[in-house]
ChimeraX commands (.cxc) that place a marker at each C-alpha (Angstrom):
marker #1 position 122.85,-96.20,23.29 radius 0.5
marker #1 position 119.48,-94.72,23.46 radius 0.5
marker #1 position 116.23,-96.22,22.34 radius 0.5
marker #1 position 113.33,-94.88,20.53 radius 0.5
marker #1 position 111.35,-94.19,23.89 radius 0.5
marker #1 position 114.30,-92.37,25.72 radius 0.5
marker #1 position 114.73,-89.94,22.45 radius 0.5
marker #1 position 110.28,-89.67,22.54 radius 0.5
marker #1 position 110.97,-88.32,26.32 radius 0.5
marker #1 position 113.56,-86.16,25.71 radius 0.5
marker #1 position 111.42,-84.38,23.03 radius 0.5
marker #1 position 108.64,-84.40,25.24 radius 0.5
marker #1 position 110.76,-82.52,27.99 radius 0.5
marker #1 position 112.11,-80.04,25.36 radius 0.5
marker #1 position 108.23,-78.99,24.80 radius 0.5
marker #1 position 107.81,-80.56,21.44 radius 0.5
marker #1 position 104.30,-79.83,20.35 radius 0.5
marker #1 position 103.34,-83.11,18.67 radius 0.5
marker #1 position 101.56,-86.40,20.62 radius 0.5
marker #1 position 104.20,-88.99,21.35 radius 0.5
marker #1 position 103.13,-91.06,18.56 radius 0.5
marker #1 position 104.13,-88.73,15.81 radius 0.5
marker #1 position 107.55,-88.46,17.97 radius 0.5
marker #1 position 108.06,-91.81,17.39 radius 0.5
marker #1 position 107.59,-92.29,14.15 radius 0.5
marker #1 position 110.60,-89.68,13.94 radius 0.5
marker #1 position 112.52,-91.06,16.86 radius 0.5
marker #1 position 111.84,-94.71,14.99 radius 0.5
marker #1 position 113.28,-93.46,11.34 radius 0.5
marker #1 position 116.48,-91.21,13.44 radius 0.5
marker #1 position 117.19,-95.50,14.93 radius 0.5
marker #1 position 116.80,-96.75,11.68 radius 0.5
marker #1 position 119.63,-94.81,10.21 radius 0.5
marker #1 position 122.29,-94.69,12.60 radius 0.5
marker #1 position 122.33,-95.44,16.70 radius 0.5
marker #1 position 121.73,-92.51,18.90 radius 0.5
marker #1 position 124.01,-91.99,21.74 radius 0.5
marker #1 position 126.25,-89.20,23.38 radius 0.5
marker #1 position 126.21,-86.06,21.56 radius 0.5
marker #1 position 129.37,-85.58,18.88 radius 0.5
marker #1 position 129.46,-82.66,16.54 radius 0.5
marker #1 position 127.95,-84.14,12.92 radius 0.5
marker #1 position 129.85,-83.67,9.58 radius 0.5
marker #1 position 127.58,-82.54,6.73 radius 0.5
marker #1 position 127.07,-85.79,5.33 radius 0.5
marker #1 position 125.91,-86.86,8.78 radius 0.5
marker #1 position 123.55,-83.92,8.99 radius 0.5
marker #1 position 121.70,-84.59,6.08 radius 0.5
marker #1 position 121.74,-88.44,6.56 radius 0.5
marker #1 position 119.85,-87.82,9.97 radius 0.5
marker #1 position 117.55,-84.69,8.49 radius 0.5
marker #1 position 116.51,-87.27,5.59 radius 0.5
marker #1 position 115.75,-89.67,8.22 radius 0.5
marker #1 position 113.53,-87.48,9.77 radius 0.5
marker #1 position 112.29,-85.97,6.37 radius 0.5
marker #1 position 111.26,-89.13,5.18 radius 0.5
marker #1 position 108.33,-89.92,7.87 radius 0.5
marker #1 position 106.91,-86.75,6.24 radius 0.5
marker #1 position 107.74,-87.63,2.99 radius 0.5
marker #1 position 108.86,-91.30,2.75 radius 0.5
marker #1 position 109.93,-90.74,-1.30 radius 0.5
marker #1 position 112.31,-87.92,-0.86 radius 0.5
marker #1 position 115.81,-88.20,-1.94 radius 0.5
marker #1 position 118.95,-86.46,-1.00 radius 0.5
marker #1 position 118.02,-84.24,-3.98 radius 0.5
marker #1 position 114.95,-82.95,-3.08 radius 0.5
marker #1 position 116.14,-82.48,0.61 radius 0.5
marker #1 position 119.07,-79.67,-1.26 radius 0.5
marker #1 position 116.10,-77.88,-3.16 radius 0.5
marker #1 position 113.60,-77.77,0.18 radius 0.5
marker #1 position 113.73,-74.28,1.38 radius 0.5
marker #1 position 115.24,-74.13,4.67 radius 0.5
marker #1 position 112.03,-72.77,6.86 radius 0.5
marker #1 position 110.43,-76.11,5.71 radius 0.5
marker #1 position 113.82,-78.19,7.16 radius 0.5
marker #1 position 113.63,-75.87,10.23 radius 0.5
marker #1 position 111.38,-78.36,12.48 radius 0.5
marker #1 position 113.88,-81.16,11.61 radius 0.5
marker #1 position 117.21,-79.01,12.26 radius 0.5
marker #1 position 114.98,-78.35,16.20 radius 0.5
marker #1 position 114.56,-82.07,16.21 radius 0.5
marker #1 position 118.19,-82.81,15.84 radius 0.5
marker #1 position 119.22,-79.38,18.09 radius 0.5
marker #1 position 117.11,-80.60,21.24 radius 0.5
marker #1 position 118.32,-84.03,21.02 radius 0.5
marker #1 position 121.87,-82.14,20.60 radius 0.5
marker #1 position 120.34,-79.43,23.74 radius 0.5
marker #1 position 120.20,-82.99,25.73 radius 0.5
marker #1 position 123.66,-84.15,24.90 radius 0.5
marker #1 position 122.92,-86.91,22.50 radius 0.5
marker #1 position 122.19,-87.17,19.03 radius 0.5
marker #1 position 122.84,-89.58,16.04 radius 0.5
marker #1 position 125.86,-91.49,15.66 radius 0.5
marker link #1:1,2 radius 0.2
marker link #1:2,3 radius 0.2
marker link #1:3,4 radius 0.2
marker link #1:4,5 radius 0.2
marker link #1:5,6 radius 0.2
marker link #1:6,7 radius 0.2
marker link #1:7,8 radius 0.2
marker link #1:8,9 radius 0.2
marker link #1:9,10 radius 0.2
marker link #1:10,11 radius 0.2
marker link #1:11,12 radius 0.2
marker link #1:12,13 radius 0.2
marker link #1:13,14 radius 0.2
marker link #1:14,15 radius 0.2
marker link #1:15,16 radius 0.2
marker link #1:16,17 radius 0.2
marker link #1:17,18 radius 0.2
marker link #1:18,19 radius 0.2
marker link #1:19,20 radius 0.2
marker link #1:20,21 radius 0.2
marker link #1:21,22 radius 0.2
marker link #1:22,23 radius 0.2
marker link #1:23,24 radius 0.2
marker link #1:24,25 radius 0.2
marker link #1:25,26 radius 0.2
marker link #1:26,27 radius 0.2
marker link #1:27,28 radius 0.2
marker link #1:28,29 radius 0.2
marker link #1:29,30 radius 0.2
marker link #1:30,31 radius 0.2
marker link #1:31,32 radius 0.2
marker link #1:32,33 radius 0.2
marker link #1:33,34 radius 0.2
marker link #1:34,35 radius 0.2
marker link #1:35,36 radius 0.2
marker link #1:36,37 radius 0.2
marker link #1:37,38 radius 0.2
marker link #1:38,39 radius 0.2
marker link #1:39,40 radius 0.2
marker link #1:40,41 radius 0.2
marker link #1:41,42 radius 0.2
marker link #1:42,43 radius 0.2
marker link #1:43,44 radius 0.2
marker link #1:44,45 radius 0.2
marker link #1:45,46 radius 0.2
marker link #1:46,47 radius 0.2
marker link #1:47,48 radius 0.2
marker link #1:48,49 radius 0.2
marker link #1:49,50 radius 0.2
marker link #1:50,51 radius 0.2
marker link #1:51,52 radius 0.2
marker link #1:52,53 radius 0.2
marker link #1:53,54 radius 0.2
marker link #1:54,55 radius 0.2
marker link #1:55,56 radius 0.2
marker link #1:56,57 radius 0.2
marker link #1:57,58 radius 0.2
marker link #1:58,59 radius 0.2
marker link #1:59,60 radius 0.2
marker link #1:60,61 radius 0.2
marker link #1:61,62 radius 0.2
marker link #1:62,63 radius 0.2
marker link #1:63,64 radius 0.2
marker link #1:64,65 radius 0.2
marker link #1:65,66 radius 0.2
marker link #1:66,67 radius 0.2
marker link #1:67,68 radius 0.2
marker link #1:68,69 radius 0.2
marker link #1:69,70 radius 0.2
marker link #1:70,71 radius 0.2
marker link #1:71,72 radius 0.2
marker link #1:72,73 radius 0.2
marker link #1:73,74 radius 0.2
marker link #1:74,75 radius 0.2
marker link #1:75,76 radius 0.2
marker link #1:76,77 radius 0.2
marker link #1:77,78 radius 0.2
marker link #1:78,79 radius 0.2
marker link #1:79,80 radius 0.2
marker link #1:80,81 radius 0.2
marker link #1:81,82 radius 0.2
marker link #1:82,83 radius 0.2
marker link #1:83,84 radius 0.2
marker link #1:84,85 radius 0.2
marker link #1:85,86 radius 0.2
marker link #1:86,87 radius 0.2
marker link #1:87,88 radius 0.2
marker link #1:88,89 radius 0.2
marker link #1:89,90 radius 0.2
marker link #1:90,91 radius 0.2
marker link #1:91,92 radius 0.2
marker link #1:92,93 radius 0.2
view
């Protein structure tokens, strides 16, 4: 299993643009829902568990409701998140 820090340096090798605090906040809410290991291909419940995750440090409120009615550009930085982890070969579990 991966911690917080190894997910922040995989997103800083993948050329994230955002300080490595910010990246943890996201890499701390991914932990919080579900352990992050060796990459498996998500089911679509799984998917939007982890993209709420993430969703949530922007918007800690949001439900799984409002994530369905978000217009997918404003998902899209979550979704590259989740693909570079993914890129890496790891990713939520």
């Amino acid at each position: 299993m991966l911690d917080t820090q190894d997910v922040v340096q995989i997103w800083n090798r993948a050329g994230i643009p955002m300080p490595p605090d910010r990246l943890g906040q996201y890499a701390q809410a991914l932990a919080a829902g579900c352990r992050i290991g060796a990459y498996h291909t998500l089911g679509d419940d799984e998917e939007d568990r982890a993209i709420l995750a993430l969703y949530r440090v922007d918007r800690p409120r949001a439900t799984f409701a409002d994530l369905h009615q978000a217009p997918p550009l404003a998902l899209a930085s979550y979704h590259q998140l989740l693909h570079d982890l993914a890129r890496e070969g790891v990713g939520p579990l």
